[in-house]
C-alpha positions as CSV (number, residue, x, y, z in Angstrom):
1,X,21.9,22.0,-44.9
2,X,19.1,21.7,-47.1
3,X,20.2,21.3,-50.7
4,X,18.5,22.2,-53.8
5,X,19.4,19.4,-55.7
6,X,18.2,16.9,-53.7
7,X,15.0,18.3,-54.0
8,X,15.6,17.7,-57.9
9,X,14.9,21.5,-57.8
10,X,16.7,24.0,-60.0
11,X,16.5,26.4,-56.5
12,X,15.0,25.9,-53.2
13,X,13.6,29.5,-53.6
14,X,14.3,32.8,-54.9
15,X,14.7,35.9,-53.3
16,X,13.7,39.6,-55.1
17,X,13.4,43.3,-54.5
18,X,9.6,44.3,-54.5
19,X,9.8,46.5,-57.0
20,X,11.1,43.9,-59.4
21,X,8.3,41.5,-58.7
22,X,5.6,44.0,-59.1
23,X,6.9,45.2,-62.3
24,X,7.2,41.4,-63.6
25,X,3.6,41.1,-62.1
26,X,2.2,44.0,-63.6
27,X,3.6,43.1,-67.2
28,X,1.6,39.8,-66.6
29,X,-1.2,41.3,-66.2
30,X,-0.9,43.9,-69.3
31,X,-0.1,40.4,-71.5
32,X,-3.8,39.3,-70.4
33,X,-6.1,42.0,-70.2
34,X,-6.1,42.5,-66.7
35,X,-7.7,45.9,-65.8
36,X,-5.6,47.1,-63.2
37,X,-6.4,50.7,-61.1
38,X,-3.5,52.4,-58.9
39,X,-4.7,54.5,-56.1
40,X,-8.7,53.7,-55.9
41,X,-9.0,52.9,-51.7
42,X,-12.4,51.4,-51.3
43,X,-14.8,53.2,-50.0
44,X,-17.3,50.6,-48.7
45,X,-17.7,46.6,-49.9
46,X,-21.9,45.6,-50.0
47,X,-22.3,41.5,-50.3
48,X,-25.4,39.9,-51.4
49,X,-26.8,36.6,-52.5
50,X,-26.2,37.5,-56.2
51,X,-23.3,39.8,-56.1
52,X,-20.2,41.5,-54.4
53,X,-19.9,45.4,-54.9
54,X,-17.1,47.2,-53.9
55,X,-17.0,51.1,-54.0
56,X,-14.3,53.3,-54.5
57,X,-13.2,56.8,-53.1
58,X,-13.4,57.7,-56.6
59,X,-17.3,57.3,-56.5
60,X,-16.4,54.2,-59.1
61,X,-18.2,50.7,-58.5
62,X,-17.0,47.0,-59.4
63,X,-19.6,44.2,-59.2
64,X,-18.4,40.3,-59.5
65,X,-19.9,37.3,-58.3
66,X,-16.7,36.5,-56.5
67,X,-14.7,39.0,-53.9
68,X,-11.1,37.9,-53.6
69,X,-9.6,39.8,-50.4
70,X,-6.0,39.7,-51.0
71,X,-4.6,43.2,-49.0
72,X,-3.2,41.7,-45.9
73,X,-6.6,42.4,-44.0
74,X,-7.1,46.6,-44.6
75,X,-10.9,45.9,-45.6
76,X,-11.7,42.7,-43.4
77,X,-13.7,44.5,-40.6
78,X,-15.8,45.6,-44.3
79,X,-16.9,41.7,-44.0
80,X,-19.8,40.2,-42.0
81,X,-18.6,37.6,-39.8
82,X,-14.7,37.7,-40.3
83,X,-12.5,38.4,-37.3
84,X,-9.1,37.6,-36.1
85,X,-7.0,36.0,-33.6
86,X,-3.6,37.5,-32.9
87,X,-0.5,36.6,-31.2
88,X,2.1,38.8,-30.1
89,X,5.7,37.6,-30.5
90,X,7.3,40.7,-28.7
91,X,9.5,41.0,-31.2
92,X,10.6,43.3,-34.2
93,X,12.1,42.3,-37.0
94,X,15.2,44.3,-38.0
95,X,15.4,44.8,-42.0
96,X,18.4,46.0,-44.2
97,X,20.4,45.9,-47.2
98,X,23.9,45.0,-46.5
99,X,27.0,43.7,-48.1
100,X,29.9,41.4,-47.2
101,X,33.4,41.1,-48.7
102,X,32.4,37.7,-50.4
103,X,30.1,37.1,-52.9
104,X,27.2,35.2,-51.8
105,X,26.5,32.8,-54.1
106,X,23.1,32.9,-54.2
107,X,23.2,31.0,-50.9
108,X,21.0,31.9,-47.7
109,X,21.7,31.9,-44.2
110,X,19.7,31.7,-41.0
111,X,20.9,31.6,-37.6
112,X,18.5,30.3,-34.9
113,X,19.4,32.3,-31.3
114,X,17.7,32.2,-28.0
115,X,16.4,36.4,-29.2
116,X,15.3,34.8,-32.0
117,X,16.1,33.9,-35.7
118,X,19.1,36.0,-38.2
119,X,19.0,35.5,-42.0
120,X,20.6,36.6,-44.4
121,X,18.9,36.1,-48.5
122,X,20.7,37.1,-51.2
123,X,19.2,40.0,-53.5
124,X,21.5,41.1,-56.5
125,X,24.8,41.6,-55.1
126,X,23.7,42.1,-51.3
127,X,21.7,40.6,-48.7
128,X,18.7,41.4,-47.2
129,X,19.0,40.9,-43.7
130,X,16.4,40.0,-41.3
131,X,17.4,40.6,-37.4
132,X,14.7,39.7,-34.8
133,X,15.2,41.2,-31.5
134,X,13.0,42.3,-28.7
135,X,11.6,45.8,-29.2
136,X,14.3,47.8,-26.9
137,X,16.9,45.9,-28.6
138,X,15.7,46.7,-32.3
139,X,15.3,50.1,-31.3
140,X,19.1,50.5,-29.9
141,X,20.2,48.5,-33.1
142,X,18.3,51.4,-35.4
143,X,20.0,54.4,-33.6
144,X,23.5,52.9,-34.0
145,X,26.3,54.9,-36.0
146,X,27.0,52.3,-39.3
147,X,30.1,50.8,-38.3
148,X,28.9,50.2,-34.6
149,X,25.8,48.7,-36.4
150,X,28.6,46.5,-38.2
151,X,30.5,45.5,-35.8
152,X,27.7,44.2,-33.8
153,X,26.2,42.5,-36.8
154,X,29.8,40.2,-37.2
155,X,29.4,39.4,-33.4
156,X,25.7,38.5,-33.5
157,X,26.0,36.3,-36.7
158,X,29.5,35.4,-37.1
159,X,31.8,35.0,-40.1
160,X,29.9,32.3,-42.6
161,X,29.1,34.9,-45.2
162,X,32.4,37.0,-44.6
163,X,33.1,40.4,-43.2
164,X,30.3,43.0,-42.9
165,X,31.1,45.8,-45.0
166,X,28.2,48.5,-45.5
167,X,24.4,48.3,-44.4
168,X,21.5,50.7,-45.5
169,X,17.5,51.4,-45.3
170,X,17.3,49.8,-41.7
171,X,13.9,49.9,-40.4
172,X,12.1,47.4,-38.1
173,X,8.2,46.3,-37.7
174,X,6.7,44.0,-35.1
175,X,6.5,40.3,-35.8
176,X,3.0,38.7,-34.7
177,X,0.8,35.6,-35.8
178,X,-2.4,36.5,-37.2
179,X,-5.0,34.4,-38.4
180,X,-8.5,34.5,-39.9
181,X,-11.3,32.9,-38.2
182,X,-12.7,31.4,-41.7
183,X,-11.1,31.9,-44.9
184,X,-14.2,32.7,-46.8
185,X,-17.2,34.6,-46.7
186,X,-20.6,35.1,-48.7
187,X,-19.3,35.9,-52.0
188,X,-16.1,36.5,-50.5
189,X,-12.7,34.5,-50.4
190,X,-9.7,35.7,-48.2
191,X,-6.3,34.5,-49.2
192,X,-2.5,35.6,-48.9
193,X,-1.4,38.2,-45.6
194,X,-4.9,38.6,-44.9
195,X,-5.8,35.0,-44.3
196,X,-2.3,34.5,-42.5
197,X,0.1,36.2,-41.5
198,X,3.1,34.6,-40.2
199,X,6.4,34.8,-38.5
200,X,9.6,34.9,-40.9
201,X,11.3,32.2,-39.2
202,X,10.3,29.8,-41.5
203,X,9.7,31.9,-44.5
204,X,6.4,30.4,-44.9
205,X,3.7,33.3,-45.6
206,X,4.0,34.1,-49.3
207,X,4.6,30.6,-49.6
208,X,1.2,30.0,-47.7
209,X,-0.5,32.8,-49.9
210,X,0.9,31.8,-53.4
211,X,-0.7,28.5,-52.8
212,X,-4.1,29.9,-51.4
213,X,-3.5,31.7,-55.1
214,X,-2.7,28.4,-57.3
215,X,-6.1,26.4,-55.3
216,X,-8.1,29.2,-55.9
217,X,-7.3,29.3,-59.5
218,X,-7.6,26.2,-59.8
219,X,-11.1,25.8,-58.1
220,X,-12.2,29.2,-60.7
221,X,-11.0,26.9,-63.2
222,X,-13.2,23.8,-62.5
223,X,-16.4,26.2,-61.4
224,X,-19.2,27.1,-64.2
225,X,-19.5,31.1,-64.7
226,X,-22.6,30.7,-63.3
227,X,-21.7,29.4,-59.6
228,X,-18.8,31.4,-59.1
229,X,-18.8,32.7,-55.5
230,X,-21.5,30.5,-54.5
231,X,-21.6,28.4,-51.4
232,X,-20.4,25.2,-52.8
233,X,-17.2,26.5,-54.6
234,X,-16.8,28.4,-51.4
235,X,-16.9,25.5,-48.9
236,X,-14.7,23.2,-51.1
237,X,-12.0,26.1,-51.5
238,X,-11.9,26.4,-47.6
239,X,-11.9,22.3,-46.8
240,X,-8.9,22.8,-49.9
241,X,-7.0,25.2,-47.8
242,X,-8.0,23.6,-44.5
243,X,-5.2,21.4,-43.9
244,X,-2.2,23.1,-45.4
245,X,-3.4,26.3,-44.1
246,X,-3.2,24.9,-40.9
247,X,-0.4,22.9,-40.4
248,X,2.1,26.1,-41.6
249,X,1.2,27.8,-39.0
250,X,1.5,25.7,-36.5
251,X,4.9,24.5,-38.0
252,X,5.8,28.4,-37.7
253,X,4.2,28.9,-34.4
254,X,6.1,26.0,-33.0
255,X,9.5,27.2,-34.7
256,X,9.0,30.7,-32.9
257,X,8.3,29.1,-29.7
258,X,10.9,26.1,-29.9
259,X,14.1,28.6,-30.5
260,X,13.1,31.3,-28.3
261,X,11.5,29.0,-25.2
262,X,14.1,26.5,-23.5
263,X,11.1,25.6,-21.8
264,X,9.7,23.9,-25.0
265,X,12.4,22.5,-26.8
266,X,15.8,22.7,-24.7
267,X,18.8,24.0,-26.3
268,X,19.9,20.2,-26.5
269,X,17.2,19.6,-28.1
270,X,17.3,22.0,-31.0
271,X,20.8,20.8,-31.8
272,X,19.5,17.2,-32.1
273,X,17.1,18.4,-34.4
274,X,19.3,20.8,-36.6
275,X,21.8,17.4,-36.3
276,X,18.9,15.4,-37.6
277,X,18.4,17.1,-40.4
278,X,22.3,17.3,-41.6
279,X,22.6,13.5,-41.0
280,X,19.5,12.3,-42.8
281,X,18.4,12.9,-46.5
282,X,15.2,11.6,-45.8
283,X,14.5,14.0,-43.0
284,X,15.4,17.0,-45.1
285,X,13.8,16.0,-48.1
286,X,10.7,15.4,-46.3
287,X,10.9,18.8,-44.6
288,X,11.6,20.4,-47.7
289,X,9.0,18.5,-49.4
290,X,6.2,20.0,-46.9
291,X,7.6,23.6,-47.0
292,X,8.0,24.2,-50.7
293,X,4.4,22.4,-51.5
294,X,2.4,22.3,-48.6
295,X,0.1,19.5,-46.6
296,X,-1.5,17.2,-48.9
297,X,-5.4,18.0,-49.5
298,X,-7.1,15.2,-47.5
């Protein structure tokens, strides 16, 4: 187990309804001076040497010297030159709110099986659960009456966070790796879901995207008014990004592929790995080191 306090960490992460986050987020934003619009889709993005315009449905305009494409991809194929590579899992992830006759703690689970990963992260006084199964599978599990949903539930991930006692807003959604073939663009940098998006097995993508957030900032920091968005800041953000970018999702990719392959990583082999982990300090703390901050910049 992978403990917070030998990180020296108050938590190892945190885990919050959507709703909460873009409310804190949007208050943020208020504090600063952010202009922020609700319901403008775009309408068409035009990139130049001097300038990225994006227009609006709303027959508004916004011109910056810097684009920052942060919307899980909806507007990519609006870029010159960025595509994607995509990997199917052929798997859905099962979501839903459910509760257990013990409090949690504030504790998360995850159970690695041969169909694929189960977690459990605590929200409030619930869990969110995440269930990956193949598609007929997560379809069955959607149709099921509650308590048969329950029931199977307690079977699939056993009794370490108690009894199952009531689950709600079940829904499912198909779990691929997606990945951009260049992070940036002229006058344009991609960052977040629609740079990467990855598995949950790991819980790695916003983690992934909040730090494509913190380099970027930082690089708008250091960058004169002037040369924002030009090809210099541009090619230092990517070779910033290069390295940790990478290495997550291959650690992801290889996660996926270890626990739901015997062919790569034998079940022997996982438990010598999971064993690893329990019996050395430095082995977690250098796993957790790489997961909560990323590959070092080379």
């Amino acid at each position: 187990m992978i403990d917070a306090a030998e990180q020296g960490l108050p938590a190892l992460g945190y885990t919050v309804a959507y709703g909460a986050l873009e409310a804190a987020l949007d208050a943020r934003l208020r504090e600063v001076g952010v202009e922020v619009a609700y319901g403008s889709s775009c309408e068409g993005i035009e990139l130049t040497r001097d300038a990225a315009v994006v227009r609006f449905a709303s027959g508004r305009e916004a011109r910056a010297r810097l684009l920052v494409l942060a919307d899980g991809g909806a507007n990519s194929s609006r870029i010159p030159g960025i595509s994607y590579e995509t990997k199917d899992y052929g798997q859905l992830a099962l979501t839903a709110a459910v509760r257990t006759d013990r409090e949690h703690g504030g504790r998360a689970y995850e159970r690695f099986t041969p169909q694929g990963p189960a977690a459990l992260l605590p929200v409030d006084d619930r869990y969110a659960l995440v269930w990956t199964a193949t598609p007929d599978e997560a379809q069955r599990l959607l149709k099921l009456e509650d308590a048969a949903f329950l029931s199977e539930l307690q079977a699939h991930f056993g009794d370490r966070a108690g009894r199952f006692v009531s689950v709600a807003a079940r829904a499912a959604f198909p779990l691929k790796l997606r990945t951009v073939n260049t992070p940036v663009a002229l006058r344009t940098v991609i960052v977040g879901n629609a740079a990467q998006a990855l598995h949950p097995i790991a819980g790695q993508g916003l983690n992934l995207g909040l730090r494509d957030a913190v380099e970027l900032a930082d690089a708008l920091a250091a960058t004169a008014r002037e040369s924002l968005g030009d090809d210099a800041m541009l090619s230092a953000y990517r070779e910033a990004r290069r390295r940790d970018a990478a290495r997550g999702v291959a650690f992801t990719d290889f996660l996926v592929s270890a626990f739901a392959d015997a062919r790569r990583l034998p079940t022997w082999g996982r438990g010598f790995a999971l064993a690893t982990l329990d019996l050395f300090p430095t082995a977690r703390r250098l796993l957790a080191e790489r997961m909560i901050r990323g590959a070092p910049a080379p």
